[in-house]
C-alpha positions as CSV (number, residue, x, y, z in Angstrom):
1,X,-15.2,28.1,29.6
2,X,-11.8,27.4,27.5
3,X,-12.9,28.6,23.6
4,X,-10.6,29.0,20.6
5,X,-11.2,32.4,20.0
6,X,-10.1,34.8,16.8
7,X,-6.9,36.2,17.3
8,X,-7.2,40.0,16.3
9,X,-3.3,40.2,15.9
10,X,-3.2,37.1,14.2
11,X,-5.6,38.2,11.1
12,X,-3.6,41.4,11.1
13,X,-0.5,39.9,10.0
14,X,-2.2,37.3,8.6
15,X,-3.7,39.7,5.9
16,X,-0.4,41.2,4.8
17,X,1.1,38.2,4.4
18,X,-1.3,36.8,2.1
19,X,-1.2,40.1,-0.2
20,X,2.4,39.1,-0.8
21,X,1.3,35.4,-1.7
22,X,-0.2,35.9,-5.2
23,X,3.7,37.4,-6.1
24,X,5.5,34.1,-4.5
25,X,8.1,31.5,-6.4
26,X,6.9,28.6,-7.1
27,X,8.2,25.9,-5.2
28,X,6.9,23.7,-1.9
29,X,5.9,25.8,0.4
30,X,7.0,24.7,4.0
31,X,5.1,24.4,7.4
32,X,7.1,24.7,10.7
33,X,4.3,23.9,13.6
34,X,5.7,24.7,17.0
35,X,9.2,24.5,16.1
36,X,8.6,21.2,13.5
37,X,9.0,20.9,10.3
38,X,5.9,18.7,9.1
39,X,5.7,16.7,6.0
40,X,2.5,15.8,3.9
41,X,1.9,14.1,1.0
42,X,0.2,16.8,-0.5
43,X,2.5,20.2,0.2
44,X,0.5,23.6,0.9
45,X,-0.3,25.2,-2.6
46,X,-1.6,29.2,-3.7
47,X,-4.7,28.9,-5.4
48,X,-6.5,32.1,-6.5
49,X,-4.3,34.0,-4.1
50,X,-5.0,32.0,-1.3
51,X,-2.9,29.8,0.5
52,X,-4.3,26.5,1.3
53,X,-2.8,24.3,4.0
54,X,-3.5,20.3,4.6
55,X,-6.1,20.3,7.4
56,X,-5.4,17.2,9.1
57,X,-1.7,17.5,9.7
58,X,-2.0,21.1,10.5
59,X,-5.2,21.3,13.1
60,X,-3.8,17.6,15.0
61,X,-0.7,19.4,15.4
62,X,-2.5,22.3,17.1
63,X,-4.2,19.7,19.3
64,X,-6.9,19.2,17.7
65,X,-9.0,16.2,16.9
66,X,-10.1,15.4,13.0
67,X,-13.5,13.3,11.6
68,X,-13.4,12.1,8.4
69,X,-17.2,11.6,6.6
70,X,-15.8,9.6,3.1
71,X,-19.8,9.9,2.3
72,X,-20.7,13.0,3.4
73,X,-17.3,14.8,2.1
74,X,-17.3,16.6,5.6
75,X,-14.7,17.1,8.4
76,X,-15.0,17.4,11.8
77,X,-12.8,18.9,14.1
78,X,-12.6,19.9,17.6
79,X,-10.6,20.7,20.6
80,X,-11.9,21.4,24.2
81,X,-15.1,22.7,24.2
82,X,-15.4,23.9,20.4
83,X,-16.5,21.9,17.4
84,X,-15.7,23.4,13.7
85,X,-17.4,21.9,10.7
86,X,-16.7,22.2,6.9
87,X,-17.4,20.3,3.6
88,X,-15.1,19.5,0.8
89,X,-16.1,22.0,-2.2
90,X,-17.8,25.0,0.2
91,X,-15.9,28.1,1.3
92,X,-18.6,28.3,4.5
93,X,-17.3,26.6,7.7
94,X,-18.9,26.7,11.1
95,X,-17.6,27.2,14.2
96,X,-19.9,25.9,17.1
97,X,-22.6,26.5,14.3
98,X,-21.8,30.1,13.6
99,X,-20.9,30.3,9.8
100,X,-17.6,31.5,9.0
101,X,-16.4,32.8,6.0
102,X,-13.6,30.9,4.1
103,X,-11.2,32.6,1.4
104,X,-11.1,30.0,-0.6
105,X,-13.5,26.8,-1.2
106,X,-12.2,23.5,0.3
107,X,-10.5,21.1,-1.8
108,X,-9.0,17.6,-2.3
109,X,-5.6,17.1,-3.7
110,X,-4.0,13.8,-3.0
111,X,-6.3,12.4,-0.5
112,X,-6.0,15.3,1.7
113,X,-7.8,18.3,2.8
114,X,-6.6,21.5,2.0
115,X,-8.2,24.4,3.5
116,X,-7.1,28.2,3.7
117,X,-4.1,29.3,6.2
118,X,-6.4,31.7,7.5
119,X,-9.0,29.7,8.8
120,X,-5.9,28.4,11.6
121,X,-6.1,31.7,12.8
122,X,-10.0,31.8,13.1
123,X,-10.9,28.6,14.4
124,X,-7.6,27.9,16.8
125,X,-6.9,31.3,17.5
126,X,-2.8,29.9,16.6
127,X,-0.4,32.8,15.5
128,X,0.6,32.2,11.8
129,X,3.6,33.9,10.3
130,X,4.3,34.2,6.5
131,X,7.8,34.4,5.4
132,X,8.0,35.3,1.7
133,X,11.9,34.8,1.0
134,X,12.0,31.3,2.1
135,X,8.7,30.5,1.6
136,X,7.7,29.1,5.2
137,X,5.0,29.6,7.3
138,X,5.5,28.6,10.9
139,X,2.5,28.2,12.8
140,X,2.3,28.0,16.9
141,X,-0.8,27.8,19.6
142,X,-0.1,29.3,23.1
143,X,-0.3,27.9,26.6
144,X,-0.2,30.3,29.5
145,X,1.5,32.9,27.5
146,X,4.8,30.5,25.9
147,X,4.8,28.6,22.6
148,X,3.9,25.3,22.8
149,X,7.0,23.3,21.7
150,X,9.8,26.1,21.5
151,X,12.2,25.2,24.8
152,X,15.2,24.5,22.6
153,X,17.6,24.3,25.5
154,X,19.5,20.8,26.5
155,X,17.6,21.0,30.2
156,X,15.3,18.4,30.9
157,X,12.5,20.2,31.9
158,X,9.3,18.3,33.5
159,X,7.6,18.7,30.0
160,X,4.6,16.3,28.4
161,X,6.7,13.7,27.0
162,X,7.1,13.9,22.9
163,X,5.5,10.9,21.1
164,X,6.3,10.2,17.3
165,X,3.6,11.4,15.7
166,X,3.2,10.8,11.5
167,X,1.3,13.9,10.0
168,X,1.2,11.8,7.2
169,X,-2.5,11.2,7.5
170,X,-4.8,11.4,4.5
171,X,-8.3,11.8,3.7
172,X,-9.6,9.5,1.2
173,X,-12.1,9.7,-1.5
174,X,-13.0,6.0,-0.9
175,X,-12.0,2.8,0.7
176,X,-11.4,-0.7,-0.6
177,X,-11.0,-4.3,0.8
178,X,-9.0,-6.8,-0.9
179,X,-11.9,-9.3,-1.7
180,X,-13.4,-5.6,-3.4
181,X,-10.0,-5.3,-5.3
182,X,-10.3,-8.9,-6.8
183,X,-13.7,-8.5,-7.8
184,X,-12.7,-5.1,-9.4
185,X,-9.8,-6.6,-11.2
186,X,-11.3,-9.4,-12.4
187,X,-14.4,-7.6,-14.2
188,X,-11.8,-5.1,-15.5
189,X,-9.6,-8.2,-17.0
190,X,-9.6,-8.8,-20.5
191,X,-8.4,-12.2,-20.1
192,X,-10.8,-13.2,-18.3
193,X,-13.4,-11.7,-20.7
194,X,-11.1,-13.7,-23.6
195,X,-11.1,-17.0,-21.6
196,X,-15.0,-16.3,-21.1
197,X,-14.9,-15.8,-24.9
198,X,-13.1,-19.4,-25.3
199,X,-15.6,-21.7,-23.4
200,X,-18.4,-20.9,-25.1
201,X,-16.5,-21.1,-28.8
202,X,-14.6,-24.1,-27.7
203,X,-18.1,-25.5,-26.4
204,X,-19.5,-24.5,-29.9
205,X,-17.0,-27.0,-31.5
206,X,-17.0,-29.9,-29.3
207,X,-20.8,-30.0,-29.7
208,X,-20.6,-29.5,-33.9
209,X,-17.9,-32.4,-33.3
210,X,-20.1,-34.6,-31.2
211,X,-22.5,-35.2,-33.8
212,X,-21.3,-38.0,-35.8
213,X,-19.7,-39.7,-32.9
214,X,-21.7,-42.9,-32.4
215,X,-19.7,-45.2,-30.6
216,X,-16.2,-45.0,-28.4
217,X,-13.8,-46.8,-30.8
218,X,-11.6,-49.7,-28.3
219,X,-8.9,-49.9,-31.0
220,X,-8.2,-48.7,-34.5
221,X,-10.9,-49.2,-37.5
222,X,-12.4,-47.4,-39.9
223,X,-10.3,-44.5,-40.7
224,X,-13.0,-41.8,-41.1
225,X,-14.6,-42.6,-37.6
226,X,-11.3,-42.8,-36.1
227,X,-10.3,-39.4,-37.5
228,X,-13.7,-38.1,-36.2
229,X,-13.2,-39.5,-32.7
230,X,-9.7,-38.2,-32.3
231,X,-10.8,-34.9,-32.9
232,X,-13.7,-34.7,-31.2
233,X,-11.8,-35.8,-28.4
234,X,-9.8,-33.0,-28.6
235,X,-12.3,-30.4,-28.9
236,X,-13.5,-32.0,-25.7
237,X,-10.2,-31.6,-24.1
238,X,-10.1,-28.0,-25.2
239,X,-13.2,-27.4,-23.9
240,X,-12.5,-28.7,-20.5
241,X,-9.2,-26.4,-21.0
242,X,-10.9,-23.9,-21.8
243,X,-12.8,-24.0,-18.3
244,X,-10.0,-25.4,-16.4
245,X,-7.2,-22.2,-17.8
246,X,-10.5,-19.4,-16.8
247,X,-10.4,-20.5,-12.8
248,X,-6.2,-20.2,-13.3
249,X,-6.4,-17.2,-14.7
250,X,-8.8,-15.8,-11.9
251,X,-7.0,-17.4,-9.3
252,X,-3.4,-15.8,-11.3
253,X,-5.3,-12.4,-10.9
254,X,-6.2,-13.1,-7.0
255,X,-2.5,-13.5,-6.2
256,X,-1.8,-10.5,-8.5
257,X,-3.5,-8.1,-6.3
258,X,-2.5,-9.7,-3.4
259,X,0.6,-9.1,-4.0
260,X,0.1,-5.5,-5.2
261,X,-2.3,-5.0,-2.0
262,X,0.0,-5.8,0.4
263,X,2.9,-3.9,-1.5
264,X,1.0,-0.7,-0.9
265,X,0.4,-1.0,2.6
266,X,4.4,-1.4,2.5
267,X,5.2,1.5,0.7
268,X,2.6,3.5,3.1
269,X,4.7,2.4,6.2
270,X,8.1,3.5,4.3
271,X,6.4,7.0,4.1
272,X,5.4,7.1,7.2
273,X,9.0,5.9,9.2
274,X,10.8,8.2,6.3
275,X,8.6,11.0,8.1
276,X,9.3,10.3,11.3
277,X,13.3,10.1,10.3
278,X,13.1,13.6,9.3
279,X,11.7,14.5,12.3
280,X,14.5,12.6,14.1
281,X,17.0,14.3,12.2
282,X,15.6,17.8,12.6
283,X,15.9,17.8,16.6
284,X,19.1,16.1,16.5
285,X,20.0,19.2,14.5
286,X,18.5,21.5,16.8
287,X,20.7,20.3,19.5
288,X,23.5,20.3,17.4
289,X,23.0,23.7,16.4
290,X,22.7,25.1,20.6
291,X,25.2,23.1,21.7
292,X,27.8,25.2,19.3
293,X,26.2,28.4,20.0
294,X,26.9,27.3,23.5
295,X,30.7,26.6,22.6
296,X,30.0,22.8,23.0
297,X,30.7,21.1,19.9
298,X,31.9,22.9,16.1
299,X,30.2,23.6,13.0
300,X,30.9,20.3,11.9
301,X,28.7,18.4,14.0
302,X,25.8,20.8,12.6
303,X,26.9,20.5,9.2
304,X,26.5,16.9,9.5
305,X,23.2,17.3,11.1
306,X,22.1,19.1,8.5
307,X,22.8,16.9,5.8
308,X,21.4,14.1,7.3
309,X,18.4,16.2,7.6
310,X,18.8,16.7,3.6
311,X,19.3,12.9,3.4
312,X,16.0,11.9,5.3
313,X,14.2,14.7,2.8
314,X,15.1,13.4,-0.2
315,X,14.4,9.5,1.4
316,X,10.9,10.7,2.1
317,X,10.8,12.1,-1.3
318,X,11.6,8.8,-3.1
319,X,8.8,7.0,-0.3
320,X,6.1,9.3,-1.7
321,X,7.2,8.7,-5.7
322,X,7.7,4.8,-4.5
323,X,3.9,5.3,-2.9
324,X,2.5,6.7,-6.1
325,X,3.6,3.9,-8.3
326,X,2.4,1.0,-6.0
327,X,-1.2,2.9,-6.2
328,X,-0.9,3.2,-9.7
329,X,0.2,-0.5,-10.1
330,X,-3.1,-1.4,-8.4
331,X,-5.2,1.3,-10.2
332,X,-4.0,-0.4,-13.7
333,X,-5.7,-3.9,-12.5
334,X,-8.5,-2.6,-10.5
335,X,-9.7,-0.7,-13.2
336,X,-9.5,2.5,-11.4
337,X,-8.0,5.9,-12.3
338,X,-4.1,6.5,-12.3
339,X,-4.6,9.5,-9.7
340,X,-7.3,8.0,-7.5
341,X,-6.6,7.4,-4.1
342,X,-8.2,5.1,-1.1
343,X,-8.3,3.9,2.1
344,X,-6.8,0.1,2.0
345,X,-9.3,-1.9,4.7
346,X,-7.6,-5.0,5.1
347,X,-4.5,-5.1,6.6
348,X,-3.0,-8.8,7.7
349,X,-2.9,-10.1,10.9
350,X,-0.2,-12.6,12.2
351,X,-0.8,-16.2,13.2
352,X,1.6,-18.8,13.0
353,X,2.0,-20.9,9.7
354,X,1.5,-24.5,10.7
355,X,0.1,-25.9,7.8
356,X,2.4,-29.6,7.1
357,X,4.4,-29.4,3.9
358,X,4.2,-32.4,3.0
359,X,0.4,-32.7,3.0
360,X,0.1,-29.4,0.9
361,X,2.4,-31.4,-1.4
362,X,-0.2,-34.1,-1.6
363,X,-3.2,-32.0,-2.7
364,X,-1.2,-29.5,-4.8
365,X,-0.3,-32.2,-7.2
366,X,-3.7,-33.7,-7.0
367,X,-5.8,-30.3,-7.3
368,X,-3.1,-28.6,-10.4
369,X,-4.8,-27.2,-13.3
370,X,-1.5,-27.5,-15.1
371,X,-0.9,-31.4,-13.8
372,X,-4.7,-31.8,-15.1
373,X,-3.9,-30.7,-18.4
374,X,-0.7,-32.0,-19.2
375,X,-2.0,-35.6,-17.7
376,X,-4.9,-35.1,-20.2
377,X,-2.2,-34.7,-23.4
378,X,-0.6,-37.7,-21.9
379,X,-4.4,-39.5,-22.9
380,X,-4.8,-37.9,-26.1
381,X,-1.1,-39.0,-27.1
382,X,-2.3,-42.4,-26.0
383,X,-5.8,-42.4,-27.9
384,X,-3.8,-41.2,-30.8
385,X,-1.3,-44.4,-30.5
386,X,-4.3,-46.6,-29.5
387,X,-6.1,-45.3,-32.9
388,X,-3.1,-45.9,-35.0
389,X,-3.9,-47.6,-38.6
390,X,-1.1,-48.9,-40.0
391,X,-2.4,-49.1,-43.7
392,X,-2.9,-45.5,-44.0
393,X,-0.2,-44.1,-46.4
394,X,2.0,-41.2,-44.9
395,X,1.2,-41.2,-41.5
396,X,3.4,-40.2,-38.9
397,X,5.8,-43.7,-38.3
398,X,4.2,-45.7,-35.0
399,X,7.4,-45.2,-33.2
400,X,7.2,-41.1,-33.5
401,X,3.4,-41.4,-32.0
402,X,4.9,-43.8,-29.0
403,X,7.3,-41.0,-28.6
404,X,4.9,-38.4,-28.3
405,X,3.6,-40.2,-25.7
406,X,7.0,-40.3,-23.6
407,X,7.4,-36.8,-24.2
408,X,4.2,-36.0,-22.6
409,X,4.7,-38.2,-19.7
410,X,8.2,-36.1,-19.4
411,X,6.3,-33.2,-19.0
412,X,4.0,-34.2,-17.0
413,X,6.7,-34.8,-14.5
414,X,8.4,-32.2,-14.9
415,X,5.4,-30.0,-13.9
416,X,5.0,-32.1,-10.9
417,X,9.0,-31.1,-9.8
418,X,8.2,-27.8,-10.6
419,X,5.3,-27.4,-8.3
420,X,6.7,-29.5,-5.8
421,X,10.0,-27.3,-5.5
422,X,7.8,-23.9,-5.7
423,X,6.0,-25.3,-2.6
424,X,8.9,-26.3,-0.7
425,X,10.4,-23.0,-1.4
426,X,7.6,-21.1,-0.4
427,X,7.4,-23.0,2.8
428,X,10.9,-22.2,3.6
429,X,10.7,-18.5,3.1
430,X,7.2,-18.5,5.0
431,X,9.4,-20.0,7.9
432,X,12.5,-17.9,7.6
433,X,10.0,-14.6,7.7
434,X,8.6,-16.1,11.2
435,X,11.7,-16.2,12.2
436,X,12.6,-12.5,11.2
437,X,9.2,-11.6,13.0
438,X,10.3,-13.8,16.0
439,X,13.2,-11.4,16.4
440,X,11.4,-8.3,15.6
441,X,8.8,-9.1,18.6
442,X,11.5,-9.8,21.0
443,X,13.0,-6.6,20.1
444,X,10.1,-5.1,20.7
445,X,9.6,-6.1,24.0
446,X,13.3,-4.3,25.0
447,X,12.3,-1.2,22.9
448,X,8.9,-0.8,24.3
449,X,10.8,-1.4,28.1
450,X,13.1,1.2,27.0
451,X,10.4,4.0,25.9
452,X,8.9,3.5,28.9
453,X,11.9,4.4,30.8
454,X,13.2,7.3,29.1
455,X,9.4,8.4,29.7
456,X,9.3,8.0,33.1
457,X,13.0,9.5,33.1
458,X,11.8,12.9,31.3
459,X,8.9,13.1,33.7
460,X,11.7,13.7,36.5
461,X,14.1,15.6,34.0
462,X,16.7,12.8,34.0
463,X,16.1,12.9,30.0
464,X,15.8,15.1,27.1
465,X,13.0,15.2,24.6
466,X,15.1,13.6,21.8
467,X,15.8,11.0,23.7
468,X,12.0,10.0,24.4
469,X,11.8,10.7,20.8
470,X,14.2,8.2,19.4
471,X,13.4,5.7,22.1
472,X,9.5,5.7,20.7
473,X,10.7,6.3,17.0
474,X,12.8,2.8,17.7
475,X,9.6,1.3,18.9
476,X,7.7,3.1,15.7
477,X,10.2,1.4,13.3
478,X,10.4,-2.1,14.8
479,X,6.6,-2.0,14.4
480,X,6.5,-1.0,10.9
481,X,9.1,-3.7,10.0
482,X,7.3,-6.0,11.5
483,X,3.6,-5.3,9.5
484,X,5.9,-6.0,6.6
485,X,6.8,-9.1,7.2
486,X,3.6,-9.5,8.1
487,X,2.0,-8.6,4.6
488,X,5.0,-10.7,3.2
489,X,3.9,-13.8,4.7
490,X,0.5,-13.3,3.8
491,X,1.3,-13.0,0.1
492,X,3.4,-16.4,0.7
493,X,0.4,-18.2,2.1
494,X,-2.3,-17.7,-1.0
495,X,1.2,-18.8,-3.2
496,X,1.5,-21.6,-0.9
497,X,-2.4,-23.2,-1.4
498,X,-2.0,-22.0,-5.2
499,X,1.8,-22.1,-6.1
500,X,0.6,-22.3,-10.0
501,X,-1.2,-19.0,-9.4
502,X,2.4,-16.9,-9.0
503,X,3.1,-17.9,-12.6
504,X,-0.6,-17.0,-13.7
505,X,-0.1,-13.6,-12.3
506,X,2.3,-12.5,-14.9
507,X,0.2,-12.5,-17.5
508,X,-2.8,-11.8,-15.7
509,X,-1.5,-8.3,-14.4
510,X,-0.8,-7.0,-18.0
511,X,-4.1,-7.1,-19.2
């Protein structure tokens, strides 16, 4: 039977190496598994002279496979025949259900698991190696005696073909839905709670108003009753206001973290292809590097390798502080924490748009809160002029009141245009993203055809690893573009039902 086992030579050096820890530069610490630099979003950090490593990226790498319990705060991982065990907070694991003895207490930084270096060696039996003056530690497993992913020669051996794999995998703390996120961010708004706060003052009035109103006046009369009417008819139009601008400002809040929803998933996808660059970058280095020490190419190829490599770092650097702002941008609506982190649930699916513009045009400028209100104004300017009493000294001339009425008609209009041109536009740039996802698909098809080959060519050793790589990474990073179109579209098509909402978001998101 095929076990893990503790390798005695492994803990050996193991133990040195992490004497010389507690004395170490600060600094990220970096992890070269079988040969590959990896990237997390949360880098290894010494804590209490310890040396704690993310436990995802490191024990997949190894080849093994990792459980998440969100509820439980427990991982599960295991490879063969052997299952290992541990919960957030404990320093006890278990190995088949024998305890083993941790270093240091699990922890949570940045949605991922750290757990101590150490505990590599004792469950997976992988050889670990400190190197104090550059601060690395280079990690690699053993099959039938040779380290798993060190041929660095150009032949193309029969190997297992390389996939692109993102070690950018996190653990969460908690998981949300968008419909969760709009509830959230609606109960944490406080113009909602102010709008709230309005319908039931503005109610207050209009029903202190309606009290001396007896009868509906047809034309203008006694000047008191007419003054009473006019403004309880406004109360009553600001109380209908009142109710009308609460549903925009919920529906201005529902685009809001649409839009900051999807935005995440984007910037989650630009982390995880600006991984996966690096990766590219540091084998085409590596080849770089042994075709000069085999007199086949200069030190200028490898220079240029290498600062392509530095390029690709410093892209994934911005991803990660680009990734941190588009969760705090949500945070700051939902109501939660600037540092929390989560699992996002939802994630759009693609179906064509074929909703008729011209319909949508039809009910937009039917169902408009802002056409309602701004037709409403239009009524009260022509109660006002209706009202009118001509033998009341120093009112406004008849001809200014007829005015008001044009000018309210004018803008009534002009909010029609306005909607009508933002759901024209929208439509259009709904459309021209299908079209960009059209393209992507069909690309697709030729990328996926191409992976498949340079597989099926490395199987026979008519083709080098990097090759397989950047054929799959090609098909990694049409995917990717194409879930943000995706996510685009779907923010288009809430604007496109609710184009006044886009404008309510602006205010509704600083609150």
């Amino acid at each position: 039977m095929k076990r893990f086992g503790v390798a005695v030579l492994s803990t050996l050096v193991l133990s040195s190496a992490f004497a010389s820890l507690a004395g170490a530069q600060p600094g990220d610490i970096k992890v070269i598994i079988n040969g590959v630099t990896q990237q997390y979003t949360q880098s290894p950090v010494v804590s209490q002279n310890t040396t704690l490593v993310p436990l995802r990226g490191v024990f997949e790498s190894l080849g093994a496979k990792v459980d998440w319990d969100s509820k439980a705060k427990k991982v599960t991982a295991s490879k063969n025949e052997d299952t290992l065990a541990l919960n957030v907070g404990s320093k006890l694991a278990y190995k088949n259900s024998n305890p083993v003895q941790l270093d240091a207490a699990t922890q949570i930084q940045k949605g991922q698991v750290l757990v101590p270096l150490r505990f590599v060696s004792q469950s997976l039996g992988a050889k670990v190696n400190w190197d104090q003056s550059t601060r690395t530690i280079t990690i690699s497993n053993q099959v039938d005696g040779s380290t798993v992913g060190e041929a660095n020669s150009l032949s193309s051996k029969p190997l297992t073909a390389p996939v692109t794999q993102v070690t950018y995998d996190t653990y969460y703390n908690d998981s949300l839905t968008y419909d969760d996120a709009v509830k959230l961010a609606i109960a944490d708004s406080t113009t909602v709670k102010t709008a709230e706060t309005n319908i039931d003052q503005t109610g207050k009035i209009m029903k202190e108003a309606g009290k001396n109103i007896d009868f509906v006046p047809a034309e203008a009369g006694d000047e008191a009753s007419d003054k009473a009417f006019k403004g309880y008819a406004q109360t009553n139009l600001n109380y209908e206001a009142a109710k009308k601008n609460l549903d925009m400002t919920k529906e201005g809040i529902e685009y809001n973290v649409k839009d900051l929803y999807n935005k995440l998933l984007q910037k989650q996808n630009a982390v995880k292809l600006a991984a996966l660059n690096i990766e590219d970058a540091e084998r085409k280095l590596k080849v770089a590097q042994i075709k000069r020490d085999n007199q086949m190419s200069s030190d200028y190829e490898v220079t240029q390798a290498t600062n392509q490599v530095t390029q690709n770092q410093a892209a994934l650097e911005k991803a990660k502080k680009d990734l941190d702002s588009a969760y705090v941008s949500l945070n700051q609506v939902i109501g939660y924490k600037p540092e929390q982190r989560y699992e996002l649930k939802d994630k759009p699916v693609y179906y064509e748009f074929k909703d008729n513009v011209e319909t949508k045009v039809s009910q937009v400028l039917t169902s408009s809160t802002a056409i309602w209100l701004s037709e409403q104004k239009v009524d009260l300017a022509e109660l006002s002029l209706k009202l009118y009493n001509f033998s009341t000294p120093g009112n406004t001339p008849y001809e200014a009141e007829q005015l008001n009425v044009e000018k309210a008609q004018y803008a009534t209009e002009g909010t029609k245009r306005q909607l009508e041109e933002a759901v024209r536009t929208i439509y259009n740039n709904i459309k021209a993203l299908e079209s960009q996802y059209s393209q992507i698909q069909a690309g697709l098809v030729s990328a996926r055809s191409a992976a498949d080959m340079a597989k099926k060519q490395f199987d026979v050793g008519l083709a080098t690893e990097l090759q397989v790589y950047e054929a799959n990474l090609k098909v990694t990073t049409a995917e990717q573009q194409a879930e943000d179109i995706v996510a685009n579209i779907d923010t288009l098509k809430l604007a496109f039902n609710k184009p006044w909402a886009m404008q309510g978001s602006a205010g509704a998101s600083a609150q």
